[in-house]
C-alpha positions as a printed NumPy array, in Angstrom:
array([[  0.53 , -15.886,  -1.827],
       [ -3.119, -15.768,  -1.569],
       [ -5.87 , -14.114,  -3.95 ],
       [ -7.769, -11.644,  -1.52 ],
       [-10.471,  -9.86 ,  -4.29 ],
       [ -7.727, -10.197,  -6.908],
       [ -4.867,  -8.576,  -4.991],
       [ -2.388, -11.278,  -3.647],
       [ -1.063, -11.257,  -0.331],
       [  1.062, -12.839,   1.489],
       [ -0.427, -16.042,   3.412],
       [  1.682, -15.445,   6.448],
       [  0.78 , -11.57 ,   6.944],
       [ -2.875, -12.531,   6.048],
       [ -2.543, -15.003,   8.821],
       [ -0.995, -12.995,  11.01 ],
       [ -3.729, -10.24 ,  10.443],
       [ -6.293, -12.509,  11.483],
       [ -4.813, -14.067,  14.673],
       [ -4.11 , -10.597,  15.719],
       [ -7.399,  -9.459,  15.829],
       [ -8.944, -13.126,  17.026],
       [ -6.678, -12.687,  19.915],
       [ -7.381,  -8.854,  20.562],
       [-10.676,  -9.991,  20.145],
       [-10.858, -13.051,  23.159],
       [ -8.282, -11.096,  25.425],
       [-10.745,  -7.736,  25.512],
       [-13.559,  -9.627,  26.026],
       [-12.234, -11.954,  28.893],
       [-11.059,  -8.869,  30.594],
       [-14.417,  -7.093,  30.311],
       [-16.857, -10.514,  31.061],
       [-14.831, -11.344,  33.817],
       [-15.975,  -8.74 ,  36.482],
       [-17.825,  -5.832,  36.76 ],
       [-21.184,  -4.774,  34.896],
       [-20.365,  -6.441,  32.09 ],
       [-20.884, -10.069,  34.027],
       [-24.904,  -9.523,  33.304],
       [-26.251, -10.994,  29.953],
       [-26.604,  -7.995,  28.278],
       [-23.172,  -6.835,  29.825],
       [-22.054,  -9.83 ,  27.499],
       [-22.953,  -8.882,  24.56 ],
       [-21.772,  -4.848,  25.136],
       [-18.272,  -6.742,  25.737],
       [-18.319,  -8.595,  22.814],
       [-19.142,  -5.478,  20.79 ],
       [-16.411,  -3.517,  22.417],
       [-13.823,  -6.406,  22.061],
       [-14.971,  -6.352,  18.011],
       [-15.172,  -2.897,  17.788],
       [-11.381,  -2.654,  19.398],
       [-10.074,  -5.628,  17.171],
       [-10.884,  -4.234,  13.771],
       [ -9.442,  -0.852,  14.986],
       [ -6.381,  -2.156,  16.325],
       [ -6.076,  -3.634,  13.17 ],
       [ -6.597,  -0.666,  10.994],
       [ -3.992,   1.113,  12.869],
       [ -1.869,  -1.712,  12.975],
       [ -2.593,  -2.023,   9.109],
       [ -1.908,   2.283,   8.733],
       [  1.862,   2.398,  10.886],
       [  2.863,  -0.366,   8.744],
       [  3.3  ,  -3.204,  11.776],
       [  1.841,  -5.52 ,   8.566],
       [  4.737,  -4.491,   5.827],
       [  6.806,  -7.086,   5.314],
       [ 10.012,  -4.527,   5.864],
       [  8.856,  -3.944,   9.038],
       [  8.196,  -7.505,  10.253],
       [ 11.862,  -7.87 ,   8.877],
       [ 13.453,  -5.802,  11.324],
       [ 13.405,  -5.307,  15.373],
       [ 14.117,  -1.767,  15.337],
       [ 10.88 ,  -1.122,  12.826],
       [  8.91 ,  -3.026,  14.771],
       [  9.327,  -1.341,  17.744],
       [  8.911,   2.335,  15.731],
       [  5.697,   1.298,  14.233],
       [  4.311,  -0.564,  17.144],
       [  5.255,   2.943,  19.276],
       [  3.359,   4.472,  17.08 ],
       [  0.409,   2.658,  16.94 ],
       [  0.105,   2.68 ,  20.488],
       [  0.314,   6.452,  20.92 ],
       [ -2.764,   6.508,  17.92 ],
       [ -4.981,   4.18 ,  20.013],
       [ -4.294,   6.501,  23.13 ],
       [ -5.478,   9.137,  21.102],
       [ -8.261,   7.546,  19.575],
       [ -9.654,   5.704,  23.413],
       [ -9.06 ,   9.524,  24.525],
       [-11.279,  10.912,  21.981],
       [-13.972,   8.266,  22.417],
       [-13.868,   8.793,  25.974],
       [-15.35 ,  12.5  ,  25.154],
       [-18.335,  11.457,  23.044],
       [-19.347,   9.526,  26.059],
       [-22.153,  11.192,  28.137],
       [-21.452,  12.708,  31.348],
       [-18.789,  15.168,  32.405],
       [-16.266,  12.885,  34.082],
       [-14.735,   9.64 ,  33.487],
       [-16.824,   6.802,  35.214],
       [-15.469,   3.95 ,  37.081],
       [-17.232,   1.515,  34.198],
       [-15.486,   3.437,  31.352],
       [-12.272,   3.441,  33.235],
       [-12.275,  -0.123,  33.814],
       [-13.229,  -0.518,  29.775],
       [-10.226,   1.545,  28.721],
       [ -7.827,  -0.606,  31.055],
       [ -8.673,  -3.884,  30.048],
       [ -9.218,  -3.275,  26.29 ],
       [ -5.094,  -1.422,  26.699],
       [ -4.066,  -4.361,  28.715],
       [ -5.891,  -6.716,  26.507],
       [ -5.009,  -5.555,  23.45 ],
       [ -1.084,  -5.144,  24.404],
       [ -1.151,  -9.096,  25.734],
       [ -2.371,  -9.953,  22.347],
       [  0.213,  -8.514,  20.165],
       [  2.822,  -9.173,  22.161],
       [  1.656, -13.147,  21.788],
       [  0.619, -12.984,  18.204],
       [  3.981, -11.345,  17.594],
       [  6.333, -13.414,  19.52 ],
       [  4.706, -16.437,  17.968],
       [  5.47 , -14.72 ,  14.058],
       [  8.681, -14.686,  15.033],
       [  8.966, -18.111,  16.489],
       [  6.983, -19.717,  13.939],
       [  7.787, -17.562,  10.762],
       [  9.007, -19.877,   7.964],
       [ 12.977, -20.17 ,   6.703],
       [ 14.179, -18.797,   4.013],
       [ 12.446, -19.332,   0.826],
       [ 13.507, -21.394,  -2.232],
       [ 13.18 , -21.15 ,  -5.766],
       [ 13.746, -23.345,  -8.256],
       [ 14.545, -22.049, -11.725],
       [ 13.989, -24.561, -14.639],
       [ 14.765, -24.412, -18.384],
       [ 18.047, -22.097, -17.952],
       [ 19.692, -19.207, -15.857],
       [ 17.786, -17.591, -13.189],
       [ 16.344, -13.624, -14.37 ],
       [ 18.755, -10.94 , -14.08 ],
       [ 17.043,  -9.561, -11.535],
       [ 16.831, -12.995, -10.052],
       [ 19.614, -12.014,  -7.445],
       [ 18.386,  -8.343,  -6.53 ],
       [ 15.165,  -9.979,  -5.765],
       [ 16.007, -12.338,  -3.327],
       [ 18.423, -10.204,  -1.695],
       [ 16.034,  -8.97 ,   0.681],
       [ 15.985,  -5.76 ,   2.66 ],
       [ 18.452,  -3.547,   0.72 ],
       [ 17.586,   0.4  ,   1.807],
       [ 18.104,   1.392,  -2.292],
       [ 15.221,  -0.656,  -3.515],
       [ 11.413,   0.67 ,  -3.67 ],
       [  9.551,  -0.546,  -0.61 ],
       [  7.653,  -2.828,  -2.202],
       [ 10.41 ,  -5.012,  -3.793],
       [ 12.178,  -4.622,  -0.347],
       [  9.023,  -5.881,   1.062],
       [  9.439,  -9.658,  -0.739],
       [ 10.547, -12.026,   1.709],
       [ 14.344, -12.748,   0.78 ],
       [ 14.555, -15.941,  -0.638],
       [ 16.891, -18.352,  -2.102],
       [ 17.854, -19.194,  -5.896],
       [ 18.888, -22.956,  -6.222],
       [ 20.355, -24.999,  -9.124],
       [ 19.02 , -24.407, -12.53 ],
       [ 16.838, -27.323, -13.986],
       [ 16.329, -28.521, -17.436],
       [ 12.539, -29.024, -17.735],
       [ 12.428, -32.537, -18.325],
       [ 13.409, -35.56 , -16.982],
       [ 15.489, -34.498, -14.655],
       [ 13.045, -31.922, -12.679],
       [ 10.376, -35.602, -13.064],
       [ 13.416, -37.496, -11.167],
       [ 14.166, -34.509,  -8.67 ],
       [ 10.375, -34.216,  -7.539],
       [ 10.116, -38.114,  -7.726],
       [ 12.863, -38.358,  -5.479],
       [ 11.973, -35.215,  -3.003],
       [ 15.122, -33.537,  -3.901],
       [ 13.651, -30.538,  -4.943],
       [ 12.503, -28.808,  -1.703],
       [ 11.82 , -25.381,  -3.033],
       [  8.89 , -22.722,  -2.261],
       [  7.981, -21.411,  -5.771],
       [  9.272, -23.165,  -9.38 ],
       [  9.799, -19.665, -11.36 ],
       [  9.067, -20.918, -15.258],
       [ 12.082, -19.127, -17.57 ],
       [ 11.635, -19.838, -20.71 ],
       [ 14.668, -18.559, -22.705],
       [ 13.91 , -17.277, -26.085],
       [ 12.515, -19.625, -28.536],
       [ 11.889, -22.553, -26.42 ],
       [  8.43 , -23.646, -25.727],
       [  6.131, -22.708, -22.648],
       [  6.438, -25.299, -19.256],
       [  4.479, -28.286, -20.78 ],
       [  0.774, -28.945, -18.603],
       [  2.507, -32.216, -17.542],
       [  5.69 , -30.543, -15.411],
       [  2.459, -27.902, -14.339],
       [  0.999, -31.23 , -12.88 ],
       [  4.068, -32.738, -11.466],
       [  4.943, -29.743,  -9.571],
       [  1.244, -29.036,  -8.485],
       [  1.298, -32.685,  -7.095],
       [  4.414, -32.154,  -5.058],
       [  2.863, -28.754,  -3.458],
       [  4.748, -26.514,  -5.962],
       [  3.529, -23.434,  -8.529],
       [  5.153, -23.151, -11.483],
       [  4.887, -19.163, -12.281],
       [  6.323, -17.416, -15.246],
       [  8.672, -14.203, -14.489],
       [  6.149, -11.875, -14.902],
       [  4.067, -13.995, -13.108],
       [  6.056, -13.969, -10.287],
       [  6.966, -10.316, -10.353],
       [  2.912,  -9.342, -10.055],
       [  2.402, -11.604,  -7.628],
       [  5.777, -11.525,  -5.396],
       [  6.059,  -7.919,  -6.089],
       [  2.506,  -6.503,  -6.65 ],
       [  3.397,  -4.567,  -9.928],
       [  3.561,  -5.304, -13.726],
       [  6.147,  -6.37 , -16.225],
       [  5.709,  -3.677, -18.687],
       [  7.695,  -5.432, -21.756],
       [  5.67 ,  -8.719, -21.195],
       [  2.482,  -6.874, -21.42 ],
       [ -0.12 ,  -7.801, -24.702],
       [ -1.841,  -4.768, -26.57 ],
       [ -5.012,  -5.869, -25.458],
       [ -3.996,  -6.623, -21.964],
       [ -6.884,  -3.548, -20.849],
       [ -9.592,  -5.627, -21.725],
       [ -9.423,  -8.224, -18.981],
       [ -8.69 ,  -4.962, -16.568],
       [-10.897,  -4.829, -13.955],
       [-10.662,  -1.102, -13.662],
       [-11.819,  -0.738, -17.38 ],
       [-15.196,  -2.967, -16.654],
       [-16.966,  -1.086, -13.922],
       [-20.012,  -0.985, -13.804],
       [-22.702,   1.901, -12.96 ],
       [-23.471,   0.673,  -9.532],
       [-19.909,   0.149,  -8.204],
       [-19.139,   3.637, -10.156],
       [-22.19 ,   5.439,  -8.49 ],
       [-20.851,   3.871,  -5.468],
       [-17.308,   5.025,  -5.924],
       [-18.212,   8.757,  -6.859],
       [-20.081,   8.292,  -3.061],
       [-17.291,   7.332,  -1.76 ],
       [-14.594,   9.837,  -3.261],
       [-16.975,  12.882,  -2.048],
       [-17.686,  11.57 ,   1.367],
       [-13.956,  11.388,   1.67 ],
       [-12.446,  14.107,  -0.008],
       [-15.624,  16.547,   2.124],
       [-14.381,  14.932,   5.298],
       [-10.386,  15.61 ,   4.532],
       [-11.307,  19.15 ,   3.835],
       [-13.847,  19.613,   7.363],
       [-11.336,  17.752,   9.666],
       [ -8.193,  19.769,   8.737],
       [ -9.946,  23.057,   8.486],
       [ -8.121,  24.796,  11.   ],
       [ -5.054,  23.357,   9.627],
       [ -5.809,  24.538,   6.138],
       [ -6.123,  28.315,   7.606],
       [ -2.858,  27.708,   9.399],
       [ -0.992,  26.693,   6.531],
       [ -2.377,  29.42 ,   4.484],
       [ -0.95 ,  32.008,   6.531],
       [  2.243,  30.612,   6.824],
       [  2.694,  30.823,   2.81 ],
       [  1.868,  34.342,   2.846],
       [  3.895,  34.925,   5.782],
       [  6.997,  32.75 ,   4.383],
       [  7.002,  34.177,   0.654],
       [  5.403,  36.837,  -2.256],
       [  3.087,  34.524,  -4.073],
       [ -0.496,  32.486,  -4.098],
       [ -1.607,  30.892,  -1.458],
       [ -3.256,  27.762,  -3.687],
       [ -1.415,  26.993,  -6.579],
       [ -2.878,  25.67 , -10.342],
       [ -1.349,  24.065, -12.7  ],
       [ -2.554,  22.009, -15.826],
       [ -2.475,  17.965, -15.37 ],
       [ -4.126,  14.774, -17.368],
       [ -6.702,  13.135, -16.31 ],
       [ -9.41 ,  10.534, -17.51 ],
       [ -9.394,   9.787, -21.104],
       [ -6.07 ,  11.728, -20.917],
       [ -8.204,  14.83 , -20.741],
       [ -6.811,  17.725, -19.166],
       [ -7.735,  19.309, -16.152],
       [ -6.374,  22.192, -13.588],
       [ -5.198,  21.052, -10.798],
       [ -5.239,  22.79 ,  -6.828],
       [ -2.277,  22.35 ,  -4.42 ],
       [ -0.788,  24.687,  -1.815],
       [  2.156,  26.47 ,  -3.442],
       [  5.444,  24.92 ,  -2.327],
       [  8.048,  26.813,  -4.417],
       [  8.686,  30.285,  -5.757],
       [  6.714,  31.639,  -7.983],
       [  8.851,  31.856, -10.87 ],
       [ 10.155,  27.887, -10.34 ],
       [  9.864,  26.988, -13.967],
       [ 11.236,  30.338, -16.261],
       [ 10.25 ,  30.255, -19.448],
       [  7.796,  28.066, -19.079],
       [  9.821,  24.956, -19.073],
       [  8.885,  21.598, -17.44 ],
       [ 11.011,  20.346, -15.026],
       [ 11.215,  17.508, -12.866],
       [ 11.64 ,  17.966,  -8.81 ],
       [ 14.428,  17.34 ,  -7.674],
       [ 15.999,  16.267,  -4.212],
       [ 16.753,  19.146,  -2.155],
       [ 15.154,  21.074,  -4.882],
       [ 16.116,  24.814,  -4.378],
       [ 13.129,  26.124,  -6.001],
       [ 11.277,  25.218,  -2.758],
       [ 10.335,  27.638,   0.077],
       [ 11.087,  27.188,   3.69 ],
       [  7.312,  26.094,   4.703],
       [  7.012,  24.198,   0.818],
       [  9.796,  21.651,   2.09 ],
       [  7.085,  21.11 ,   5.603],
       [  4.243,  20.967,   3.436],
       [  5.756,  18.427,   0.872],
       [  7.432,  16.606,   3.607],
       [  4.366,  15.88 ,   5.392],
       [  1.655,  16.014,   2.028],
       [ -0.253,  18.868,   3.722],
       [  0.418,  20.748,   0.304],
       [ -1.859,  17.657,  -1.099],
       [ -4.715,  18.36 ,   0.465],
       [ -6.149,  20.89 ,  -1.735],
       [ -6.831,  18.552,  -4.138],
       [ -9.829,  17.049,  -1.977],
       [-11.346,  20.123,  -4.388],
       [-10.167,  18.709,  -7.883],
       [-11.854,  15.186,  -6.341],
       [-15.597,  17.305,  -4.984],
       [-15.4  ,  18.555,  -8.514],
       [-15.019,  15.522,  -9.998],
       [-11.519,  15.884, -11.901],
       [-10.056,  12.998,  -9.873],
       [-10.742,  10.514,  -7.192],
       [ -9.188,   9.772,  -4.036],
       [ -7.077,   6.698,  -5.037],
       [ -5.793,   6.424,  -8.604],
       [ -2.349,   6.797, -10.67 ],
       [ -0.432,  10.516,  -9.844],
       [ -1.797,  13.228, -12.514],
       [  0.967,  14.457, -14.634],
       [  1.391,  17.265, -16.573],
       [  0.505,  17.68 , -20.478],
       [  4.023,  17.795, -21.116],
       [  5.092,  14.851, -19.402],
       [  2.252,  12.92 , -20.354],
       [  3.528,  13.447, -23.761],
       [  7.148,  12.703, -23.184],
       [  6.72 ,   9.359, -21.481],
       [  4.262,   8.35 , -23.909],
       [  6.793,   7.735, -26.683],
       [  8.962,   6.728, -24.237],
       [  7.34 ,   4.042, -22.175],
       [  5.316,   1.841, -23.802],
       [  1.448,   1.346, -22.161],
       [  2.544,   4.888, -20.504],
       [ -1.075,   5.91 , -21.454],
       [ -3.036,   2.994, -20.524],
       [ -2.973,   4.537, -16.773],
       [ -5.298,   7.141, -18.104],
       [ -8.514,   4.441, -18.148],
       [ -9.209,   5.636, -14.482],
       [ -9.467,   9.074, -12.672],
       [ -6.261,  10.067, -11.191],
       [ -5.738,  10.387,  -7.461],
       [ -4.348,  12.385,  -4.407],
       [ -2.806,   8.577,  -3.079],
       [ -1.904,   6.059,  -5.227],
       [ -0.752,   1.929,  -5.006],
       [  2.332,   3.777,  -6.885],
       [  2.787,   6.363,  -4.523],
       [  2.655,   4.091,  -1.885],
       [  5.134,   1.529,  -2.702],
       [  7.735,   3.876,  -4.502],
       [  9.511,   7.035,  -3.605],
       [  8.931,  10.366,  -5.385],
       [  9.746,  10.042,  -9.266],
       [ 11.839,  12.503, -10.656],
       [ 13.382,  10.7  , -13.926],
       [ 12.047,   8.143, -16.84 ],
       [ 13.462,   5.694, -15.377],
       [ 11.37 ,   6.427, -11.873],
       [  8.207,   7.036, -14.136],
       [  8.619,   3.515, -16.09 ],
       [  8.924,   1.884, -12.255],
       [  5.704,   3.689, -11.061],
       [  3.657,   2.678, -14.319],
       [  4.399,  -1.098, -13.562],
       [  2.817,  -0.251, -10.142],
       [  0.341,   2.073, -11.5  ],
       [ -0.613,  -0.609, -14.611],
       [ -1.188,  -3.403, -11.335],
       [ -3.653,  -1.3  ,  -9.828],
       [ -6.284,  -0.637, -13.228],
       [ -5.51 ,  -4.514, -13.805],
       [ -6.726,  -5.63 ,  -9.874],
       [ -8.527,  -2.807,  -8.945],
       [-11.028,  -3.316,  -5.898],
       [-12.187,  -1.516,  -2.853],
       [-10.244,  -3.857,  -1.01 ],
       [ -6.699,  -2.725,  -2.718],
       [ -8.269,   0.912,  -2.05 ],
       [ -8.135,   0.203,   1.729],
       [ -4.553,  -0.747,   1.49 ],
       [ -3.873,   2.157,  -0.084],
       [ -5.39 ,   4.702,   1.838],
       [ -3.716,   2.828,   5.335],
       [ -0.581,   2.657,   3.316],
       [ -1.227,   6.641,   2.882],
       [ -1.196,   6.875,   6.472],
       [  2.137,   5.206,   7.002],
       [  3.554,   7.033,   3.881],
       [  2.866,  10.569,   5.92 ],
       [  3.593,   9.776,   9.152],
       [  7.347,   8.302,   8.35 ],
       [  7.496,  10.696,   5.318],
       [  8.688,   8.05 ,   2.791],
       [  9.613,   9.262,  -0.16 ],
       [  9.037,  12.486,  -0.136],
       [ 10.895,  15.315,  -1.776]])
């Protein structure tokens, strides 16, 4: 793993990131120096903006289909779905630069561009890719010292099992060897390079001491971390262990120490984005907003009371998705697969978010922001609070229309769902940057357009 801004990541798909877009990068520009009016000096350096400009796109839509999730590097078949994908987006995308271009036609310089930076960028991939594959390192080993692996140990290094959240399905499968005794025997197994493992996971059954500094040392001299289990579920699986978690874990949060510049800077964010959602699917807002009224009696927009901030409450704006009496009586209730409560056009909208995008208002007026924890309902709120324990500690930053949660775990419809999505929530407000905000917003993209989780 490797500590990008404070999120961790795994060194091979960093890696692979990189080379990607170094290679995009050379094979554009070789293509576009090596003839035509780009052979000049000044040609050059147009090239080498092109083949930059091209690299960090290819890698944002390489980063938004998913072609950089670990389930997808895991299988052929997802590969090949993603990468399909992607490649129809950058059609799209050269297509639409093409018209901001002056002139009314297509010239034989922009034609030769758009050929060599397709041709270019497909070589690269193909490479960059063929070399992951070659190169990609066996399975994993981890050694567990001081008693019996975690019972989760197992399900963990399973691998790719289609009942797991994404993100736990994402962690390279790996493999559990012999339990240790930390002592002399893990001194003589390092001593002796018997102990060829990838990670040491620390368990420290109840009432025995922490790993001593000393086997810390031995196993950092042989190449090897020693991480606790919660350690190693926040940084194999990018979430929290809720029961290991201090009462006054918040206050080395990074979420609950931000300052007035990066806040004033966030706010700018949140409203250039949420204003741009709303402009760029205008027409689609009108379309869907005739359908509704077309498909069943009701609202168009529908509002309904959520917490926010400070657990204060707010109302919040989505497209209405079920009939309007869905809750009689005024009870709570949690969605449900194949929910019958939901209209013909609800299940499109909720399949593919659009009944989300209304709350690009709740964000312009300052209720939420664009990425943050799901905002749930009073009653909820109140539910899982004596239920779950740091349930409300999620509540130290504005609630969002996308989420690291909502990202990286399906739809929750049960305590046992909202206690998974809190770990996930709870690693966000603890590692919080603008860089785990990217991820999340491509990871929106990929959500949508494969409609993961969705109910």
């Amino acid at each position: 793993m490797t500590n990008l801004f404070g999120h961790s990541v795994r060194s091979e798909i960093l890696a692979l990131c990189l080379w990607e877009a170094g290679a995009v990068f050379l094979a554009v520009f070789a293509l576009l120096a090596g003839a035509g009016p780009f052979g000049t000096s000044e040609g050059l350096a147009a090239a080498a903006l092109l083949a930059a400009t091209t690299a960090t796109v290819v890698m944002l839509v390489a980063g938004a289909v998913g072609l950089y999730e670990p389930g997808t590097l895991a299988g052929l078949r997802a590969t090949l779905v993603a990468g399909l994908t992607g490649t129809v987006i950058l059609l799209l995308l050269s297509v639409l630069a093409l018209q901001f271009t002056d002139g009314d036609s297509v010239s034989p310089v922009q034609r030769h561009a758009l050929v060599s930076v397709m041709l270019g960028t497909a070589a690269a991939i193909l490479v960059t890719r063929l070399g992951f594959t070659l190169l990609r390192p066996p399975l994993r080993r981890v050694a567990v010292l001081g008693g019996d692996p975690p019972a989760d140990a197992a399900a963990m290094g399973a691998g790719e099992t289609a009942d797991r959240p994404p993100a736990d399905r994402g962690f390279q499968p790996f493999e559990v060897t012999l339990a240790l005794p930390v002592g002399e025997a893990l001194g003589q197994a390092l001593q002796r390079g018997r102990l060829r493992a990838w990670r040491i996971w620390a368990v420290v059954a109840p009432g025995r001491a922490p790993v001593s500094a000393a086997v810390r040392q031995s196993c950092a001299a042989a190449g090897l971390q020693v991480f606790t289990p919660a350690e190693f579920t926040e940084h194999g699986l990018r979430r929290l262990d809720l029961e290991s978690l201090q009462p006054g874990w918040l206050a080395g949060a990074k979420a609950a120490h931000t300052g007035r510049m990066e806040a004033a800077f966030r706010r700018a964010l949140d409203i250039t984005t949420a204003g741009s959602l709303l402009l760029l699917t205008l027409p689609l807002l009108l379309l869907t907003m005739l359908a509704i009224k077309l498909d069943s009696r009701g609202p168009v927009f529908y509002r309904q009371e959520r917490v926010g901030l400070n657990n204060r409450p707010f109302m919040l704006f989505k497209f209405r998705s079920m009939i309007t009496d869905a809750e009689a009586g005024g009870v709570a209730r949690w969605a449900m697969r194949g929910d019958p409560r939901v209209t013909r056009i609800g299940r499109f909208l909720r399949l593919t978010r659009i009944d989300e995008i209304p709350q690009a208002l709740n964000v312009l007026r300052g209720d939420m922001s664009v990425v943050g924890p799901r905002p749930e309902r009073p009653t909820f709120v109140a539910q899982l609070g004596e239920i779950i324990p740091h349930y409300n500690d999620r509540a130290v930053v504005k609630p969002g229309i996308t989420g690291w949660a909502q990202v990286n775990y399906p739809y929750g419809a049960s305590v046992e769902d909202a206690r998974m999505k809190l770990s996930y929530d709870l690693y966000y407000v603890r590692r919080r940057s603008l860089l785990l905000d990217l991820l999340i917003l491509l990871g929106t993209v990929r959500v949508v357009l494969f409609q993961e989780g969705a109910r």
